[in-house]
Structure formats: structure tokens, C-alpha cells
C-alpha positions as CSV (number, residue, x, y, z in Angstrom):
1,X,0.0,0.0,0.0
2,X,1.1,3.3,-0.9
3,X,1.9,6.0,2.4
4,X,0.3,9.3,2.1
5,X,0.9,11.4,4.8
6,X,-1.1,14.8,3.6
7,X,-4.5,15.1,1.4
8,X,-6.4,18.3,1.0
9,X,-10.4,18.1,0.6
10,X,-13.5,20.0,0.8
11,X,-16.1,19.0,3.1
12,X,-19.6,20.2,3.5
13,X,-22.2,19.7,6.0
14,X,-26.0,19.2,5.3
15,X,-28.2,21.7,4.2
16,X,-30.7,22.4,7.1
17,X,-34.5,21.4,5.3
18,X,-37.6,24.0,4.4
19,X,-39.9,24.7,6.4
20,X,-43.4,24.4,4.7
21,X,-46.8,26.2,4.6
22,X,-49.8,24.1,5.5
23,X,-53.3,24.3,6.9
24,X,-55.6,21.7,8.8
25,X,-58.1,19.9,7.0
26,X,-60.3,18.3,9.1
27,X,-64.0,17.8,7.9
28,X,-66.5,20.0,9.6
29,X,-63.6,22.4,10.6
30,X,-64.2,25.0,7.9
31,X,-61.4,27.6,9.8
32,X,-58.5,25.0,10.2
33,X,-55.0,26.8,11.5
34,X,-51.5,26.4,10.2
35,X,-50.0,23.3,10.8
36,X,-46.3,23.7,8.7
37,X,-43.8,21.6,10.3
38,X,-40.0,23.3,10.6
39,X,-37.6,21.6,8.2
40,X,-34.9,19.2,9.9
41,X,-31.3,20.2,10.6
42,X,-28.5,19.0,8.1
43,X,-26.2,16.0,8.8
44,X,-22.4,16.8,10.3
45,X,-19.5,16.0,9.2
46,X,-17.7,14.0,11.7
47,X,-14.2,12.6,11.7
48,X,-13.0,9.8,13.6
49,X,-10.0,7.9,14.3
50,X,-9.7,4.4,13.1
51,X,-6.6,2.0,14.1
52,X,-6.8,0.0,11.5
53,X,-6.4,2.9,9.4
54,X,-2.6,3.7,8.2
55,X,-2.6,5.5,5.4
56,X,-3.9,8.5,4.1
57,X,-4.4,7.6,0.4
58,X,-8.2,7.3,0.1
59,X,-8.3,11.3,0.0
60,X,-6.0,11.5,-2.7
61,X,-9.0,10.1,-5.2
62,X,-11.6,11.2,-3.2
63,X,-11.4,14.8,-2.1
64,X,-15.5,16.3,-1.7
65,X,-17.2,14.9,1.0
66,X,-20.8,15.8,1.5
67,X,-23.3,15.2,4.5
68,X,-26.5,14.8,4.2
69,X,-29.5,17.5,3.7
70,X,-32.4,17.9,6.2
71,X,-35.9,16.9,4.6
72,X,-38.3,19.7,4.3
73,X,-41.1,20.2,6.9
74,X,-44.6,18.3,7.1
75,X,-48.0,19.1,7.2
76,X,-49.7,18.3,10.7
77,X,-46.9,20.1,12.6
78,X,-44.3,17.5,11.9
79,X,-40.7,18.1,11.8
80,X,-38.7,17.2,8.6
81,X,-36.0,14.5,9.0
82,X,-32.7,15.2,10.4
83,X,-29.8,14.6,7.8
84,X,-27.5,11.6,8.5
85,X,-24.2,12.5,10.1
86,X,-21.3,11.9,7.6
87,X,-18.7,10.2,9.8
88,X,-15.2,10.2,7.7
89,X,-12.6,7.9,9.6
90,X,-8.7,8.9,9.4
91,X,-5.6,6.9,10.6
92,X,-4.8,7.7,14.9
93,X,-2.7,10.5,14.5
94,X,-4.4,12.8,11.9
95,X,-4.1,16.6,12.3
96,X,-6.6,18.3,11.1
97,X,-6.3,22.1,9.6
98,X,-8.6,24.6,8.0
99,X,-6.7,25.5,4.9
100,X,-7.3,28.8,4.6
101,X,-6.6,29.7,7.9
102,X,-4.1,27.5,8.8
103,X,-5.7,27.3,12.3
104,X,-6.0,23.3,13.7
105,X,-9.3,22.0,14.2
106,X,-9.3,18.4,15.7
107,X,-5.6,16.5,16.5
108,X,-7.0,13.1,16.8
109,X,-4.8,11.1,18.7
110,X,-6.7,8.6,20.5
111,X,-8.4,5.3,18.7
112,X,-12.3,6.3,18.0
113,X,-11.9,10.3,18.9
114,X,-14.2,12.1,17.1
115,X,-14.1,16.0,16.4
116,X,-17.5,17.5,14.4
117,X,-15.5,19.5,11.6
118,X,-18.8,20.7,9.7
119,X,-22.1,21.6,11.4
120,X,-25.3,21.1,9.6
121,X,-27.6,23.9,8.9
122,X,-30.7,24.4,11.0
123,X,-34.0,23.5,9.4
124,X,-36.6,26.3,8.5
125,X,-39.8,27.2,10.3
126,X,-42.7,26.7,9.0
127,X,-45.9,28.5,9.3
128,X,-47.1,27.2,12.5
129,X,-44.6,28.7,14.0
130,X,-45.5,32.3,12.9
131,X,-49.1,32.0,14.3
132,X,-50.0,34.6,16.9
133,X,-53.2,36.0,18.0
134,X,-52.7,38.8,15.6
135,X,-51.5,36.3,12.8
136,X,-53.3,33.3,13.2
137,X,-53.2,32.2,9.3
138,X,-49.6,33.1,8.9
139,X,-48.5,32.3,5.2
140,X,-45.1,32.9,6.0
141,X,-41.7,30.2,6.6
142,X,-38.2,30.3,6.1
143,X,-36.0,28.4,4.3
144,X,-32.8,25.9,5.8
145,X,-29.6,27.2,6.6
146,X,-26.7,26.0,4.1
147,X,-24.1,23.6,6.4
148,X,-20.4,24.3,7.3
149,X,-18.0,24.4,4.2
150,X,-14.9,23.7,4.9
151,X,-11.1,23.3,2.7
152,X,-9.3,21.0,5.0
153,X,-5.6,19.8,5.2
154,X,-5.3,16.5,6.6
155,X,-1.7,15.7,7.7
156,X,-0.6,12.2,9.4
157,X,2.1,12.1,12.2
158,X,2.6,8.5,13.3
159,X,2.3,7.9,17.0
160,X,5.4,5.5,18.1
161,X,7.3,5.7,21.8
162,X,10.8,5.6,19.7
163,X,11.9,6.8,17.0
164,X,15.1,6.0,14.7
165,X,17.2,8.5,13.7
166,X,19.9,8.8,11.7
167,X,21.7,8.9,8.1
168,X,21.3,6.5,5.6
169,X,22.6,3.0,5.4
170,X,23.0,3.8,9.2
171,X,21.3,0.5,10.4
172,X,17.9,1.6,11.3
173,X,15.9,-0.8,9.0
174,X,17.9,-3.5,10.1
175,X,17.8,-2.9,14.0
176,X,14.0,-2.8,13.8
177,X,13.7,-6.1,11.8
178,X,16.1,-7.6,14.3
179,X,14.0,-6.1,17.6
180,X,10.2,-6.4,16.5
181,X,8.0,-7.8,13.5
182,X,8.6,-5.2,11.3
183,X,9.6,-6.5,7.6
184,X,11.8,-3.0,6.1
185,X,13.5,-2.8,2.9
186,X,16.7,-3.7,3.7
187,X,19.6,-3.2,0.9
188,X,23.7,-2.0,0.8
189,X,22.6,1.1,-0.8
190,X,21.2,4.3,0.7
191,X,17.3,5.4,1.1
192,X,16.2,2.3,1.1
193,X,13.6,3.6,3.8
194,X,11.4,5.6,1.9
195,X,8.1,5.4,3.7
196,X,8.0,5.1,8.1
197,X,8.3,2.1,9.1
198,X,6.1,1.1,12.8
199,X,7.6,-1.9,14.7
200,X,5.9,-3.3,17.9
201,X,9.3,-4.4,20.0
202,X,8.5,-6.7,23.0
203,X,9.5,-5.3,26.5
204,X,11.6,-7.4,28.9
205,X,8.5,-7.2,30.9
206,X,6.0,-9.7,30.2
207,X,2.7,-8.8,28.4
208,X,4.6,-5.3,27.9
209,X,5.3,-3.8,24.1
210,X,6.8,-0.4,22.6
211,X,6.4,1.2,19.3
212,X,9.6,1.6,17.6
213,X,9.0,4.3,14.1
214,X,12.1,3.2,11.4
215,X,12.0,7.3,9.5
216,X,13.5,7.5,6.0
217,X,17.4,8.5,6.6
218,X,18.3,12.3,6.9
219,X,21.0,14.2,5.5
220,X,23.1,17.4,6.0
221,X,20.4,20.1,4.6
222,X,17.5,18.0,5.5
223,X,15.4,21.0,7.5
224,X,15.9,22.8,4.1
225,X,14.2,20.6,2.2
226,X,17.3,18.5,0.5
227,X,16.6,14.2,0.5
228,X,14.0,12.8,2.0
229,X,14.4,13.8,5.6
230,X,12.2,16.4,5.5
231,X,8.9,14.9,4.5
232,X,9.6,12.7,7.1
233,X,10.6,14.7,10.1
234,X,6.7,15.6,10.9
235,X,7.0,11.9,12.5
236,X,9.7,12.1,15.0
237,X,7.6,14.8,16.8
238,X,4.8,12.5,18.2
239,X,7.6,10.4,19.9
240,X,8.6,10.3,23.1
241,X,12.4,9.1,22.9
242,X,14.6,9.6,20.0
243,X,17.7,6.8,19.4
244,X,20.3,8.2,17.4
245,X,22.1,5.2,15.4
246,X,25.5,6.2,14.2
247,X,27.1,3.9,11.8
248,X,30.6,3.4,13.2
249,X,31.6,1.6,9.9
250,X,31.5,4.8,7.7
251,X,34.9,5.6,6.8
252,X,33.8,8.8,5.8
253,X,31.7,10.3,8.7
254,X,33.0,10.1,12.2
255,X,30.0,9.4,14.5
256,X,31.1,12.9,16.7
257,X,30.4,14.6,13.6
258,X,27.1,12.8,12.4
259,X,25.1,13.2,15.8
260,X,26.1,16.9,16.0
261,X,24.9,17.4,12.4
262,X,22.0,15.3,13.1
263,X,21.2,17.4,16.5
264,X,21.4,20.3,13.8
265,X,18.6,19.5,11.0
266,X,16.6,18.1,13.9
267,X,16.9,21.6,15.3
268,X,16.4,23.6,12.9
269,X,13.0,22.0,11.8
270,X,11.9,21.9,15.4
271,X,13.6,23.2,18.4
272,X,11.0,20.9,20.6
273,X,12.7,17.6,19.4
274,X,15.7,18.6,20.6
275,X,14.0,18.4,24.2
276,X,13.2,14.9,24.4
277,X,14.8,12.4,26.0
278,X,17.7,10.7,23.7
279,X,19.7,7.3,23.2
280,X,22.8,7.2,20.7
281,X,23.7,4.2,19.9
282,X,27.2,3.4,17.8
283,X,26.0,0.4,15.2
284,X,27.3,-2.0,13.2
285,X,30.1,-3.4,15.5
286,X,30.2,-6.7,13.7
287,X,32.7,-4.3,11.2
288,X,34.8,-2.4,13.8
289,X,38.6,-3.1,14.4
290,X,39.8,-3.5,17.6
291,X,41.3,0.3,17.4
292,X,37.9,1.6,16.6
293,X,36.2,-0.2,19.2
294,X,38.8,1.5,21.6
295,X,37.6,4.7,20.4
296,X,34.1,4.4,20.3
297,X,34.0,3.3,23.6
298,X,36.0,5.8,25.3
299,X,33.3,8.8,23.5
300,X,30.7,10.7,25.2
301,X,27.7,11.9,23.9
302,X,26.1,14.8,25.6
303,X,28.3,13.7,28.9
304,X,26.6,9.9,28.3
305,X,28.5,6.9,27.0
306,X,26.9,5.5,24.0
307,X,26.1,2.2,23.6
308,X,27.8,-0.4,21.2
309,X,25.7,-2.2,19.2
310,X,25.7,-4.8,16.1
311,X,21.8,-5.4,15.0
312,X,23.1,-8.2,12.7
313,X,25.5,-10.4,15.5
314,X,22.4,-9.1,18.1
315,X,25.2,-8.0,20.2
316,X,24.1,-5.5,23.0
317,X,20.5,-5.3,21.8
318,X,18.9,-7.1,25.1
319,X,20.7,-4.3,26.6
320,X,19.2,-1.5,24.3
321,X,16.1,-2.9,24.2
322,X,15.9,-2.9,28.4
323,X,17.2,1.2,28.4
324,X,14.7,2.1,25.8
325,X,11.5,0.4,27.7
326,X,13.0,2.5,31.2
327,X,13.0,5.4,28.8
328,X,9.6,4.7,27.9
329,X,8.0,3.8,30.9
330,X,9.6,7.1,32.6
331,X,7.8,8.9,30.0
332,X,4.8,7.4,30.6
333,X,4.7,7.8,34.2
């Protein structure tokens, strides 16, 4: 399946229904009153999260959604219909903005929130409603109100408690095949991750489980637009702990220099990610010689030792596993 992580579309409540003009007719009543029922109010347009939802590709096909209208009054005082609520489910995780505007209307993070986007317009009176000693044949009603149009933006942010982070061909795709479910492209080549990829890992507690998010690789001038980094970044800012991987087998990127210019682009596109809690990890170990495993274990990141890891030999990922679930469960405290 195709990931779409941003749709635009119109959506339009229900048209509120007339209200009518009518008169009793009762035999032997020769004077009967008004008895115009007020039309019904028009549908809403409701959105609601769905978890088995993922994608936001539907609204690239499909981009008018309509609710439906309020019937019209009825004779005998009766009140026209109410129009059926349109209820349009998005993936958990959907922001959702008023185009114009810019201004965020519903952030549904939560499986089964709804937000009503669109009202539906109210019904119009009818001439029953107008009657008054003075005015008691009233030939007068009004007519429904239009519903709520809105131009919407739609925009997906994947909810995960980790998320990967780092350059290409930096391991990422192959630590979270190695630590949950997840089946990533996995190739010698860089971007090989061009879509999020969500991983369930299991905790060393039982009946316990994280999210782990694999996001495409950055690179140096990602905040500005440059790879694939950027379309991306929107992701890392529902999670709550961000692992760095550093590949320590690069011959052509120190891993000092990668995290700082990492830290960087994360920075510059959000000064909020650089807030949450962080692991680095140093990957690939299966590759190191003994002098670079000297090295790299001697470095400090942000005053913290990093960890050493190999995600194909599984070395140390118990152990990384075990730091990210205390990570976790301090942020969910």
C-alpha cells in the first residue's frame, strides 16, 4: 500500500430542510390553523480515528465529502427529518487544519476520537410557527440554513514511543527487523527507507510492548528541504524518545560529527525535538577493528557513553532494548 501522509479536501455539511406552509383539513372544521412543520437540521461531518487505518491515500482520489440534507417540513406540525451525520474515519494521528486559515481543528490522537468539523444547517420554520393572536393564518416560513464548508488539510504524524534517527545505510531498517516484526527494505545502498516504518518491540516485561517508528534516513540540509528527511521529520515529533544510530563503519563520517549534524537539522526544523529524552547508539560493531572499538568506547555523547551495538550479531540489543522500555516507561509515568 502506498503511504500518504497529507491530502487536502472539501467537506460540506448538510443543508438544514424548508420549512413548509400548510393548513388543517379536518372535515366539519371549515377555519382550520396552520400546521407547517419546521424543516430538519442538516447532517455533520464528523471525523473519527480508526486504528486500522494507516494511510492517508483514500483522500488522494476522493477529495469532496458531502453530509446529508435535512428533509423539508410536514403538514400536521411534523418536523422534517434530520440529515444523516457523515462520519469520515482517518488513521490515529491525523491533524486536522482549516486550509485557509491554517488554524487546527481536531488532532485526533486517540483510537475512536471524534471531532465535528462541519455543522449542519438548521431546518426552517414553517408557518405554525409564525401563528399569533394577531396572525393566526400566517403564510409565511423560512427556508434551511446551508451547512459548514470547509477546505481542509489533513496531515498524518505516526504515534510511536521511539523513533530511529539517523543517516542513511545507518542500520535503522535492520535494527528494527532484528527487535520487533517489522519487515523494512533492507539493501547495501542508501534510502532504502522511503516510507515510516512502525515496529511493535516486545519489553523485557512480560505482556509489555513499545512502538519503535524506522524514519526515512536524513541528511546534511534536511530541514531545508534536501533528501528525503524532511517529509519525514513531521513523525519524530509524536515520539517520546529519540535513538540516534550512528554507523561506526562509515569511513567517511565520524559518529562525533554525524550526531552533532544530526542534532542540527533536527533543530532547525523543530527546536521541541531537541527536548526529548535521547539514546545514541554506535551500530554495526560486527565491522569495527579492535582500534575503533577502543575509540568508540572511550566517546561521550552529551556527557553519556553511548552504547555499542551490532543489529546483525544481536550484540548488546537485550541491553538496548531494556534502556529504551526505562525510557519509555519514565515517559509514561
Amino acid at each position: 500500500m502506498k503511504f500518504v501522509d497529507q491530502a487536502k479536501i472539501t467537506v460540506t455539511a448538510g443543508k438544514g430542510g424548508d420549512g413548509v406552509i400548510a393548513w388543517r383539513k379536518e372535515k366539519y372544521v371549515p377555519k382550520g390553523g396552520p400546521t407547517g412543520g419546521n424543516g430538519g437540521p442538516g447532517g455533520n461531518v464528523i471525523f473519527q480515528a480508526d486504528p486500522q487505518l494507516s494511510t492517508l491515500l483514500d483522500f488522494r482520489y476522493n477529495r469532496k465529502y458531502e453530509a446529508q440534507n435535512g428533509n423539508p417540513g410536514e403538514a400536521d406540525n411534523c418536523t422534517g427529518r434530520t440529515g444523516v451525520d457523515l462520519i469520515i474515519k482517518v488513521p490515529v494521528g491525523t491533524l486536522i487544519k482549516n486550509a485557509e486559515s491554517e488554524a487546527i481543528l481536531a488532532d485526533l490522537v486517540k483510537p475512536f476520537d471524534q471531532a465535528i468539523i462541519a455543522k449542519g444547517g438548521r431546518g426552517g420554520l414553517g408557518n405554525n410557527f409564525f401563528k399569533s393572536a394577531t396572525n393566526q393564518a400566517p403564510r409565511q416560513r423560512t427556508v434551511g440554513k446551508p451547512g459548514e464548508t470547509f477546505e481542509l488539510e489533513l496531515e498524518l504524524k505516526l504515534l510511536a514511543d521511539v523513533a530511529l534517527v539517523g543517516f542513511p545505510n545507518a542500520g535503522k531498517s535492520t535494527l528494527i527487523s532484528r527487535i520487533s516484526a517489522a519487515k523494512p527494505k533492507i539493501a547495501d545502498y542508501p534510502f532504502t527507507t522511503l516510507i515510516p516504518n512502525l515496529g511493535i518491540v516486545q519489553a523485557p516485561e512480560e505482556h509489555r510492548s513499545f512502538v519503535v517508528a524506522d524514519i526515512p534516513g536524513l541528511i546534511e540540509g534536511a530541514s531545508e528541504g534536501k533528501g528525503l528527511g524532511l517529509q519525514f521529520l513531521r513523525h519524530i515529533e509524536r515520539s517520546s524518545i529519540l535513538l540516534f544510530l550512528l554507523d561506526g563503519a562509515d569511513s567517511l563520517q565520524h559518529p562525533e560529527k554525524a550526531y552533532e549534524i544530526l542534532k542540527k537539522e533536527l533543530k532547525a526544523f523543530s527546536k521541541e525535538l531537541m527536548k526529548k529524552p535521547r539514546l545514541v547508539a554506535i551500530t554495526k560493531s560486527d565491522a569495527f577493528t579492535p582500534k575503533d572499538l577502543r575509540e568508540f568506547s572511550t566517546m561521550t555523547f552529551d556527557r553519556k557513553k553511548p552504547l555499542i551495538i551490532s543489529a546483525v550479531t544481536g550484540e548488546n540489543i537485550p541491553d538496548l532494548v531494556s534502556r529504551l522500555w526505562t525510557m519509555v516507561k519514565k515517559e509514561k509515568e
